[in-house]
C-alpha positions in Angstrom: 94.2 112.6 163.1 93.5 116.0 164.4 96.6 116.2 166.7 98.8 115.2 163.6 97.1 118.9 161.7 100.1 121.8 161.8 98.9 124.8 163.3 100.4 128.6 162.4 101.1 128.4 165.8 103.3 125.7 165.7 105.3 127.2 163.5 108.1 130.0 163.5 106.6 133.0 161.5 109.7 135.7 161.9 110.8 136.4 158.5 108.8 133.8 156.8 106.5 134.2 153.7 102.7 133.5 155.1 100.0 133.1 152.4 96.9 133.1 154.5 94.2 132.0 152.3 91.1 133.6 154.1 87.4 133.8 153.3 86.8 137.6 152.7 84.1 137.3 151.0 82.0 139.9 152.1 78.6 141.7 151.0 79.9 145.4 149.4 77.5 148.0 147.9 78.9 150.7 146.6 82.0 150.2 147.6 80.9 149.5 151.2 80.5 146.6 153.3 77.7 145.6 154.7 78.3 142.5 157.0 81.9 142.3 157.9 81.5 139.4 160.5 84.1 137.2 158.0 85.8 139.9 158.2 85.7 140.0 162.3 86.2 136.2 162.6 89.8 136.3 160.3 91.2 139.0 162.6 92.8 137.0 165.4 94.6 134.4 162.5 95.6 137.7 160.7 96.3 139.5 164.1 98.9 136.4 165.4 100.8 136.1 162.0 101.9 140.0 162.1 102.5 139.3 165.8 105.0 136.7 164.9 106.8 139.2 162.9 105.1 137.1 159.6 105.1 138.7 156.0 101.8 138.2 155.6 100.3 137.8 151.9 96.5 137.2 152.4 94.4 135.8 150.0 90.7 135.7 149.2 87.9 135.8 146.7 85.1 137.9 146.4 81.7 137.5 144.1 81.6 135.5 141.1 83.9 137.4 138.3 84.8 136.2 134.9 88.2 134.6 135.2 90.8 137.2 133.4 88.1 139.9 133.7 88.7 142.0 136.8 85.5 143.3 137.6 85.8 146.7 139.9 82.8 145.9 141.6 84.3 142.8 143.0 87.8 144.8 143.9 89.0 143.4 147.6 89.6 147.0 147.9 86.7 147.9 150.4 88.2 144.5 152.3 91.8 146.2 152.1 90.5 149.4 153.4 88.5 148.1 156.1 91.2 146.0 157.7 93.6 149.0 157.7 91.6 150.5 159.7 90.7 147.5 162.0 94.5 146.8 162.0 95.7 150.6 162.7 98.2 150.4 159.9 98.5 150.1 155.9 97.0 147.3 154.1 97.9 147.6 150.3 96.1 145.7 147.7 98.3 144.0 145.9 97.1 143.9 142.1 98.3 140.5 140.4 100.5 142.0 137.6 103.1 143.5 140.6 105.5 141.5 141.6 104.8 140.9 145.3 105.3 138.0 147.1 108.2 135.3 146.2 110.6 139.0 145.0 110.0 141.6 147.1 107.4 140.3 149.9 106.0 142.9 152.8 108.4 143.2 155.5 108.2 141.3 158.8 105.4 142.7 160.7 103.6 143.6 157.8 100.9 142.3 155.4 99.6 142.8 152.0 96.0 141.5 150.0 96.2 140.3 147.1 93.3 141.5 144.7 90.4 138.9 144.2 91.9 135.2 144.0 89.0 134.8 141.2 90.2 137.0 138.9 92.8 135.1 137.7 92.5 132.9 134.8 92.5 128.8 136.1 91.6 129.4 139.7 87.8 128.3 139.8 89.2 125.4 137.8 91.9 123.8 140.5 94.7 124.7 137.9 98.0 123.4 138.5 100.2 126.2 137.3 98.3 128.4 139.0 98.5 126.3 142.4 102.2 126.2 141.9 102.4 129.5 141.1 100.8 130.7 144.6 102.7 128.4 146.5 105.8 130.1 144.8 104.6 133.0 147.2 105.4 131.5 150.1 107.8 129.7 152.8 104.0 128.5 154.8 101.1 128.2 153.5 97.5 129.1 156.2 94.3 127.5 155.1 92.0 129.7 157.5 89.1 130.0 155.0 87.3 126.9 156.2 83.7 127.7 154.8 85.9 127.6 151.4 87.9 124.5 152.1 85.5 122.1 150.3 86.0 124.1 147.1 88.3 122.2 144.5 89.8 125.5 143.4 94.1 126.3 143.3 93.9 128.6 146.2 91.9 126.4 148.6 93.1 122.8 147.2 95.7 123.1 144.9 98.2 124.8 146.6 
């Protein structure tokens, strides 16, 4: 059954839509981070798909928000900032309400995070729409979030 799994690897990334669904979900206090080793242990996925000449979405949750209530505190913004600098070159933070992604994705070679998965409205819940909606995003979808993976929610099952 394993051998049957597709791998990014298998694939041909140049020019295509990646939505790499990661787990990003890292301790922050005050804005910083205190234990990146998530962080650490996504570079290589994230590091092979800008190789490959991918435009690279990536995706993640962080904290416990209210759905529809972006909370600052639980911005991926110290996440965005930290793998700019791990990376050597910009990662925006893409809020929800821009239209990134299935119109006007990064270039090939370059990546963008999306703002916390859990702030939107029907993701905690596995909603359908929303499911649909992220895969909209994307020509491959990269399930690399594996502590995550058990979790019935529309990034990590739905789409």
């Amino acid at each position: 059954m394993a051998e049957d799994m597709l791998k990014m690897t298998d694939c041909p990334l140049e020019n295509q839509r990646v939505l790499l669904r990661e787990d990003l979900n890292v301790p922050v206090e005050q804005g910083r981070i205190t234990n990146a080793e998530r962080l650490k242990a996504a570079l290589p996925t994230i590091r092979a798909a800008l190789a490959g000449q991918a435009r690279l979405m990536l995706l993640s949750h962080l904290g416990r928000p209210q759905p529809g209530h972006p909370d600052p505190a639980l911005s991926l913004a110290p996440v965005a900032a930290w793998l700019a600098q791990e990376l050597g070159r910009p990662v925006p933070l893409g809020p929800w309400t821009d239209p990134v992604g299935r119109e006007s994705p990064p270039p090939p070679g370059a990546i963008v995070l999306f703002e916390n998965v859990r702030f939107l409205r029907g993701e905690r819940e596995d909603d359908p729409v929303l499911a649909e909606r992220l895969a909209s995003l994307c020509d491959l979808f990269v399930m690399d979030a594996f502590a995550t993976a058990h979790r019935a929610e529309a990034s990590t099952h739905g789409v």
